[in-house]
N, C-alpha and C positions, 0 to 999 in steps of 0.2 A: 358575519353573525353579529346581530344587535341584542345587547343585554341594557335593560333597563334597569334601573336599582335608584335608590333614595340615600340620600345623606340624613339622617336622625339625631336628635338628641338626648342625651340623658342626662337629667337633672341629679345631682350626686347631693348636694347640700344650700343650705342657702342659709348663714349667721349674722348676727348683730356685728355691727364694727362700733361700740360706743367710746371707745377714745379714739377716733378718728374724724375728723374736720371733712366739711363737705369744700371740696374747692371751689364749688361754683356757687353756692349760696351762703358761704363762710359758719354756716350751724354747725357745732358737734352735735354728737348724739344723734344723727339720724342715717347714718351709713346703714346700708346692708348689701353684701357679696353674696352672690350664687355663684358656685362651679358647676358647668356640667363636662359634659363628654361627647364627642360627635362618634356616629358609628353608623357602617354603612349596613343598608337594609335591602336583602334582596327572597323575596319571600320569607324571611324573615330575616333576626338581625347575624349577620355574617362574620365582622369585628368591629373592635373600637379602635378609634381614632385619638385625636389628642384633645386636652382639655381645656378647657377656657374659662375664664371667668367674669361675669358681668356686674358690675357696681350698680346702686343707687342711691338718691336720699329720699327720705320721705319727708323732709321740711319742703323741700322745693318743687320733689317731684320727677327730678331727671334723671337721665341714665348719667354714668358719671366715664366719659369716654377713656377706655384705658392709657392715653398718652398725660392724662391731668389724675392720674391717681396719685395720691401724696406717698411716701416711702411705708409710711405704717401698716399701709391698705395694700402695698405690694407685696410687703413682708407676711403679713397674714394671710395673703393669697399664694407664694409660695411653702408655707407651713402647711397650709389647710391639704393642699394638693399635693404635696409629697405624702400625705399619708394616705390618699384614696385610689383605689384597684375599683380595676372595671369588672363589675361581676360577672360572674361566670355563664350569666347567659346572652350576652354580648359577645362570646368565642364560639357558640351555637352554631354560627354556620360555618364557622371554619373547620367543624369537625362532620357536618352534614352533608354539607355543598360539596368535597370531595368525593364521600361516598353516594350523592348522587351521580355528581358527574361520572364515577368510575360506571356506577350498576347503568349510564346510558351508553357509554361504549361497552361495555360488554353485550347490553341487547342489541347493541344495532352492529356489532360482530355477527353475534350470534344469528339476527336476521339474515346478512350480509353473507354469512358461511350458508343456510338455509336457501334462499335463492339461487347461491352458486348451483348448488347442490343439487337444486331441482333443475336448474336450465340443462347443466350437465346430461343430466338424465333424459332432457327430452331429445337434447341433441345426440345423445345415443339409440332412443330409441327411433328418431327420425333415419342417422343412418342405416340400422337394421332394416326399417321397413324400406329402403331408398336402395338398400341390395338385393333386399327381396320383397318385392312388390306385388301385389294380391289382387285380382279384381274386386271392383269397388274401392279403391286406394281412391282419394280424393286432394289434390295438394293446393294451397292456398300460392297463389303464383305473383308479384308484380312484372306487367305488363308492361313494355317502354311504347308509350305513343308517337306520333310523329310529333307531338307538340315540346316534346322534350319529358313530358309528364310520366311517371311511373302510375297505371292504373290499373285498379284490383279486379282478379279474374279467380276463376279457380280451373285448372285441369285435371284430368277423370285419365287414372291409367288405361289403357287399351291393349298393351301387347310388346310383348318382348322379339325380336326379330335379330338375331348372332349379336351387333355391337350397337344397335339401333333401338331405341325408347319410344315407342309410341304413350301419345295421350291424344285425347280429345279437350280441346276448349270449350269452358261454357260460353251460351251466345251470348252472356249480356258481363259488361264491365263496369264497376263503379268508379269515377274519380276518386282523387288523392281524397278528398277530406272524409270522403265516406267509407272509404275502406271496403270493406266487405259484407258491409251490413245490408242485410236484405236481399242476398243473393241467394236465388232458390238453388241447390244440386240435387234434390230428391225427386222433381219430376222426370218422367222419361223421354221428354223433346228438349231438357234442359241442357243439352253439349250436345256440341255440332258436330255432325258425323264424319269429317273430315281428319284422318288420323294423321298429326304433325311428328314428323321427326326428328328425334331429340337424340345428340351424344349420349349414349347412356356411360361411357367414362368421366363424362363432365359432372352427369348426374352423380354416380356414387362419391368420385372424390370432391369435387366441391359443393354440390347441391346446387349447382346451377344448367339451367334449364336451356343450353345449346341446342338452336334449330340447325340441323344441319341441312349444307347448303345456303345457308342463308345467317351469320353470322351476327348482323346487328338485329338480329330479333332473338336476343337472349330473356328468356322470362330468370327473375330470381325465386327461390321457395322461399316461403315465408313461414311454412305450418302446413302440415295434413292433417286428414283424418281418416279413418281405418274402423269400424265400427260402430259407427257413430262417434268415436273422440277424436275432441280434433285436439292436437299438442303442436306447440309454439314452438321454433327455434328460438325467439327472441322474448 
């Protein structure tokens, strides 16, 4: 995770230094010191940081580089600055930022337990109807091709026979990237009248889809529908 944020300043004061000598252009009387304050900004300001403070003169013009500041200018800039506090809304986010952070792990628990909660449910109700099966049961099946490719079919319950699952296949299959889109199962030449035999132990306890007989032609389910709804395992 990438967090963006800004480094900011805060200007705290900015005084005369009139008995102070400019090192670089040898004039008194034209010093002036600013303090600020760095504080990081992340939608807004988060905390403060530490403080600094910048010289100049205004006889010459320059900044006046902190290694050439004379002792007087240091002395007044440690004075100045033991007495100033970052105000209080420069701590803003350190009291906001937590409580967002907190209120987005709670929602995305809360989503997270929600989801659980619904897939739960479908995978309950997929077992129920996967024990007891209904004409017109319709299951969203992948297909293993000979290409090595899993490809999207759907099978239509047919009939129960002591430990043997019948369905019917629909005639048409879509590849992987298409999934199931556009697959008609409400016309009546739409599954092919041929009824495949399927483990119905395989079926109940893992929901897969055992040709028997014929072992490497396992379909997996993926979702049926039952009334018109179709509900997802996944």
């Amino acid at each position: 995770m990438i967090i963006f944020y800004q480094i900011r300043h805060h200007h705290h004061k900015t005084l005369a230094c009139p008995g102070v000598t400019c090192p670089l252009c040898r004039q008194p009387g034209g010093v002036s010191l600013a303090i600020y304050q760095r504080y990081v900004w992340f939608l807004g300001p988060v905390f403060p940081g530490a403080k600094y403070g910048l010289a100049g003169c205004d006889h010459c013009g320059q900044g006046i580089p902190n290694v050439k500041w004379p002792a007087a200018l240091v002395q007044t800039y440690k004075t100045e600055k033991a007495g100033l506090k970052a105000p209080a809304r420069l701590w803003r986010g350190a009291l906001v930022f937590p409580l967002l952070i907190g209120a987005l792990i709670i929602g995305t628990t809360v989503l997270h337990f929600r989801s659980t909660s619904r897939q739960r449910q479908q995978e309950a109700s997929i077992k129920e109807y996967v024990a007891h099966p209904q004409p017109g049961d319709v299951y969203q099946v992948l297909l293993p091709g000979k290409d090595g490719q899993l490809y999207h079919t759907y099978a239509r319950y047919a009939r129960i026979s002591g430990d043997t699952f019948f369905v019917n296949l629909l005639n048409k299959v879509n590849p992987p990237e298409q999934k199931w889109e556009g697959l008609d199962t409400d016309s009546p030449d739409a599954f092919g009248a041929t009824e495949i035999p399927l483990s119905r132990k395989s079926f109940q306890d893992e929901q897969y889809m055992v040709q028997i007989n014929n072992l490497r032609n396992t379909m997996t389910l993926w979702g049926m529908k039952r009334d018109g709804a179709l509900i997802s395992r996944y």
